[in-house]
N, C-alpha and C positions, 0 to 999 in steps of 0.2 A: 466737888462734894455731891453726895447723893439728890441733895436739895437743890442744889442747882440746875442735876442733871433734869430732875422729877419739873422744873419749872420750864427749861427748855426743850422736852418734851412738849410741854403745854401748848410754848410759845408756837412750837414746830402746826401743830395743829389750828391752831390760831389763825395763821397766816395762810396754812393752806389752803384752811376753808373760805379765803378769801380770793383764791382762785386767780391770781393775778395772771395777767397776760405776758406774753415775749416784751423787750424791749423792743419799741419801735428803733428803726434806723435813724430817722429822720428825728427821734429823738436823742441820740447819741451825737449827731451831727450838731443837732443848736447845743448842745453843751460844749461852750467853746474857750471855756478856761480849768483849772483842777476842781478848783471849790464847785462848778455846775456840775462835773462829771460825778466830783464824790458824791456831791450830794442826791446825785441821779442814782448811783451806785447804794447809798444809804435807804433811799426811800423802795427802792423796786427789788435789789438779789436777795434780801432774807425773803422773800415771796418767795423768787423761784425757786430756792434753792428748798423751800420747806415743801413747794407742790411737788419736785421730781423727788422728795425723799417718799413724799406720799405714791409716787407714780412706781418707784423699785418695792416697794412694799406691796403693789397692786402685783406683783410677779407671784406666780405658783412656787410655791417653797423656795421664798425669796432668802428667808434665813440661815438655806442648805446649801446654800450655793456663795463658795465663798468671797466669788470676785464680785457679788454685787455686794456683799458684805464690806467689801473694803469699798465700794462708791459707796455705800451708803454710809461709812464714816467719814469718809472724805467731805461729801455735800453738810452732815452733822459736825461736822469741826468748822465748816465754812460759814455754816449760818452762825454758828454760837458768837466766833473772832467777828463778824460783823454785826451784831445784836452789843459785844460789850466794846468794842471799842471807841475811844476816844475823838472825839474830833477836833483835834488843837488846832489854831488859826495856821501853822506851817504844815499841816498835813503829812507830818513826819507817819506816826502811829498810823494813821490811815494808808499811808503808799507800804509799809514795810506789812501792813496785815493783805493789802490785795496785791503783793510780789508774793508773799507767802501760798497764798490763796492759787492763782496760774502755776507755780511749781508743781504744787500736788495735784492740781487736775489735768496737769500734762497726761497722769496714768488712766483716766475715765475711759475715754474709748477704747485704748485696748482690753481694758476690764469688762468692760461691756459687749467688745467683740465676742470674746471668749465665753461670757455671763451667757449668751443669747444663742454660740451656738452650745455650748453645754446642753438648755433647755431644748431646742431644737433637736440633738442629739438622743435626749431623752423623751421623744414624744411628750414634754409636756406642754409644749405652746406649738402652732403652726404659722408655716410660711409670712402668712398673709397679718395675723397678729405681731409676730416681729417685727413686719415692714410698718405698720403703724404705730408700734409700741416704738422705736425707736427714731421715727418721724416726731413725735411729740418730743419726746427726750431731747434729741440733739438738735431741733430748732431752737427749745430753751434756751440749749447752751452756749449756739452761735450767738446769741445776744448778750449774753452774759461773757462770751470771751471778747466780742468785742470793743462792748463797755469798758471791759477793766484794762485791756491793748489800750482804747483811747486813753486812757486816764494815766495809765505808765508812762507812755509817751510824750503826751501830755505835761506832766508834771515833768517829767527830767527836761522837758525844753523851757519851760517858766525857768526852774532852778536854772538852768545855763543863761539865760537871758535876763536873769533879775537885775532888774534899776534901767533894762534896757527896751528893745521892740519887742513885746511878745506876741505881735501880729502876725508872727511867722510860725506860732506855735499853731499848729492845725491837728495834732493827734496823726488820728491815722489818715485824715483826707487830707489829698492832694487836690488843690482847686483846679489846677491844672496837668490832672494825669493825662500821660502821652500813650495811647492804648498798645499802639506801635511802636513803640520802644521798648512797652513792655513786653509784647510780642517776641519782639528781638532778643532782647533779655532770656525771657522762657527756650525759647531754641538752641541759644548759646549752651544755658544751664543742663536742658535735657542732652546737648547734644556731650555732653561730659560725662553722661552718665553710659553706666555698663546695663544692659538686661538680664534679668535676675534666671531667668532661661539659658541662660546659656549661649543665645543663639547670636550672640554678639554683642557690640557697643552701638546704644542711637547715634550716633556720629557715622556710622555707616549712610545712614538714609538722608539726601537731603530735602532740608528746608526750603520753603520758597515764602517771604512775608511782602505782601502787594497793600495799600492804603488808598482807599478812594476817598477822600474827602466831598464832600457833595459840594462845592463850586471851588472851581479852580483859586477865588482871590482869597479863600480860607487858607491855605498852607498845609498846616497840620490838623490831625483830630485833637483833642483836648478836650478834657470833660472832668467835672466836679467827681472825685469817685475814692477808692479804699486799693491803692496802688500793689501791697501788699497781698490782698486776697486774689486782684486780680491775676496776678503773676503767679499764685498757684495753682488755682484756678486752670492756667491756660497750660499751666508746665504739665498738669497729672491728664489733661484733655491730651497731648501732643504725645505723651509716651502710649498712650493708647492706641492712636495712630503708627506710629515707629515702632511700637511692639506687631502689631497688625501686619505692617510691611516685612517687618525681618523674619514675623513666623512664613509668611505666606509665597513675601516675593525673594528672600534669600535666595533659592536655588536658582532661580529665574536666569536662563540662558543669558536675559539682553541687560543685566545688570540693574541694581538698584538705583541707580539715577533715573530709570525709564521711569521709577516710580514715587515721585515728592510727593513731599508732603505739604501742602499749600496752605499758608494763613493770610485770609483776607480779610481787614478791617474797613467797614466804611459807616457813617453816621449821617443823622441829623438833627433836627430843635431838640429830639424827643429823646433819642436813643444811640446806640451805639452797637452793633454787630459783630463779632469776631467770628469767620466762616473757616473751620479746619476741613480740610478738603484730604482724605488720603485714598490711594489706590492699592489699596491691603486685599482686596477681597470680599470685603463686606463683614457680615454679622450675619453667623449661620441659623436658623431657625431656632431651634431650641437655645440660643443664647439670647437670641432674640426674647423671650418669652418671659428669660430674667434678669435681663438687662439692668434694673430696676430693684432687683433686690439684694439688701444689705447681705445675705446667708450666701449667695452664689457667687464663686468666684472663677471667671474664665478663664483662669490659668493654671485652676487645677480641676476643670473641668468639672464639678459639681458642687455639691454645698459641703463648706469648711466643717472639720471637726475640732473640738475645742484643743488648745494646747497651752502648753504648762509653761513658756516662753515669751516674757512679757518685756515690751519695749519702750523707751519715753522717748518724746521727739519734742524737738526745739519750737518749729513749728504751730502756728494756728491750728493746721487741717492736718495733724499728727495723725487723724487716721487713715489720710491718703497713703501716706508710707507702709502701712501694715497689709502689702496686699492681700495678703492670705484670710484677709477678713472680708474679701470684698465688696469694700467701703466706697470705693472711690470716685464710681459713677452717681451711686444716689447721694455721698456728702457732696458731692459736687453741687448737681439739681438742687441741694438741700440752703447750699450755701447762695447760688444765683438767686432762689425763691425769695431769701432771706433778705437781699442786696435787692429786688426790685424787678431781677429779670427773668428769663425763661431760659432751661436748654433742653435743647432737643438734637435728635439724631437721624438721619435718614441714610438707609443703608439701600445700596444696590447691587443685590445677590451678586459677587462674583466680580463686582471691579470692586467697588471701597464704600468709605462710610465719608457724610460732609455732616460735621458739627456745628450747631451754629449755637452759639451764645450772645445771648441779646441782653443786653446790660441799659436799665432806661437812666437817664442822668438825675443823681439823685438831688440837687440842686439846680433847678431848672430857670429860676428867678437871675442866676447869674451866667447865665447863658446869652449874650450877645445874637439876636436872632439873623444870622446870616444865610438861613438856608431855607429851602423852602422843605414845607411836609411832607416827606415822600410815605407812601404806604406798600 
């Protein structure tokens, strides 16, 4: 009804003047049964979800532009189903409104892909406004996707476990993720994959994955962490590479094996390294420059124009898939930032590029101190 809507307008306003922050990680993490999650989920996303409806409204003829019109009903149907819903002691009503809730924001990024270059397209916002307007945006929403991942997950493993051990139930953390397995995993995965260029399958190029554990009587690396993000994380860093090799070293007399692709993991107390090492060529100047920004995309060599072709992906990091929006380098940084760590890139004009992703452990307390602090 009108009255309803006239009240949750209100509410929207409400809230957002109250300016709530990202969900911490580390607060996602001690929520370690459904009832902590939901109720993490109950007391924080009608926040965020009212300050980003305030934040697509801060857009220059936000109203005229239809794909923010559709995030902006999406985020306004999202906040309402979490403002009236239920919270029965089986958490029925609660899991089927945040299943409801991840379907329909499957389509935000690419909505917004499109939404941002639209405006760009039309000179009404610039480069450098983008890159911040959508830096706030989608840090929100990694916390908000992966509150509501824990809490899915989460609850379907109580429900399987009920009357039984639910000390097995972790969500999305693995107390003991294997960074190099996951490694291994991501190569397999990319190397299945075709290049969308044309220029071949990544299974041409090989991988090389090395682990140094920092003392021999450790074994393996192991680390408190988010198994899932990491793995795509590392799979959308490795096509970058493989794409890199088969644009540059394809024709290459002495053959694509002269040119691996290298993943090195090694750790310790603190942290955790993944070092992608490829012999591509490097990162030309002028890509150099926009390496970094969500509008440019280097494989079609300049900044994307909007299109009318919208995609939904199963995936957390659904915008990694859309390269044509190129997302993939800053969601990446965006998502490491979010998770605790840093990436960074060093190119050397003319042989390749070594990536390094430094993941710190985000449960540090359970860490067994076997190594010493290396810097």
């Amino acid at each position: 009804s009108s009255r309803l809507e006239k009240f949750m307008k209100a509410e929207i306003d409400y809230f957002a003047q109250k300016a709530p922050q990202p969900v911490r990680l580390d607060q996602i993490i001690k929520a370690s049964t459904p009832e902590e999650v939901a109720s993490l989920i109950h007391d924080k996303l009608p926040g965020h979800f009212a300050t980003r409806i305030k934040h697509l409204e801060a857009l220059p003829r936000w109203a005229d532009v239809p794909e923010i019109q559709d995030v902006h009903k999406i985020l306004s149907k999202s906040f309402r189903s979490l403002r009236l819903v239920e919270r029965g002691h089986d958490l029925k009503e609660v899991t089927e409104v945040i299943a409801d809730l991840r379907r329909r924001h499957k389509k935000v990024v690419p909505l917004l892909g499109d939404a941002i270059a639209q405006l760009r397209h039309d000179d009404l916002i610039d480069e450098s406004f983008a890159n911040k307007w959508l830096d706030t945006f989608l840090l929100a929403r990694i916390s908000t996707e992966m509150l509501t991942l824990h809490f899915m997950e989460m609850q379907e493993c109580y429900l399987e476990h009920r009357g039984g051990d639910t000390s097995v139930c972790t969500g999305i953390v693995d107390r003991k993720c294997d960074p190099v397995a996951i490694c291994q995993l991501a190569v397999d995965n990319v190397k299945g994959l075709r290049c969308d260029d044309d220029l071949g399958e990544y299974g041409e190029v090989d991988f090389i994955v090395e682990d140094y554990p920092c003392t021999a009587s450790q074994g393996k690396i192991q680390f408190s962490f988010l198994p899932r993000y990491l793995l795509l994380l590392t799979e959308e860093l490795l096509k970058n590479s493989a794409y890199a090799t088969l644009l540059n070293r394809g024709d290459d007399p002495r053959g694509l094996d002269h040119f691996p692709v290298t993943l090195t993991v090694g750790s310790n107390n603190q942290q955790v390294v993944i070092k992608i090492s490829d012999r591509g060529g490097g990162i030309s100047e002028v890509s150099a420059e926009k390496l970094w920004s969500y509008s440019w995309s280097r494989r079609l060599g300049g900044f994307v124009k909007p299109m009318n072709q919208l995609a939904s992906f199963d995936d957390p990091l659904e915008g990694l898939k859309q390269q044509r929006l190129g997302m993939g380098l800053p969601l990446c940084r965006l998502y490491t930032k979010y998770l605790g760590g840093s990436l960074q890139l060093m190119s050397v004009p003319g042989a390749g590029v070594d990536t390094y992703l430094v993941l710190s452990r985000i449960d540090p307390e359970s860490i067994t101190p076997t190594c010493e602090s290396l810097v």
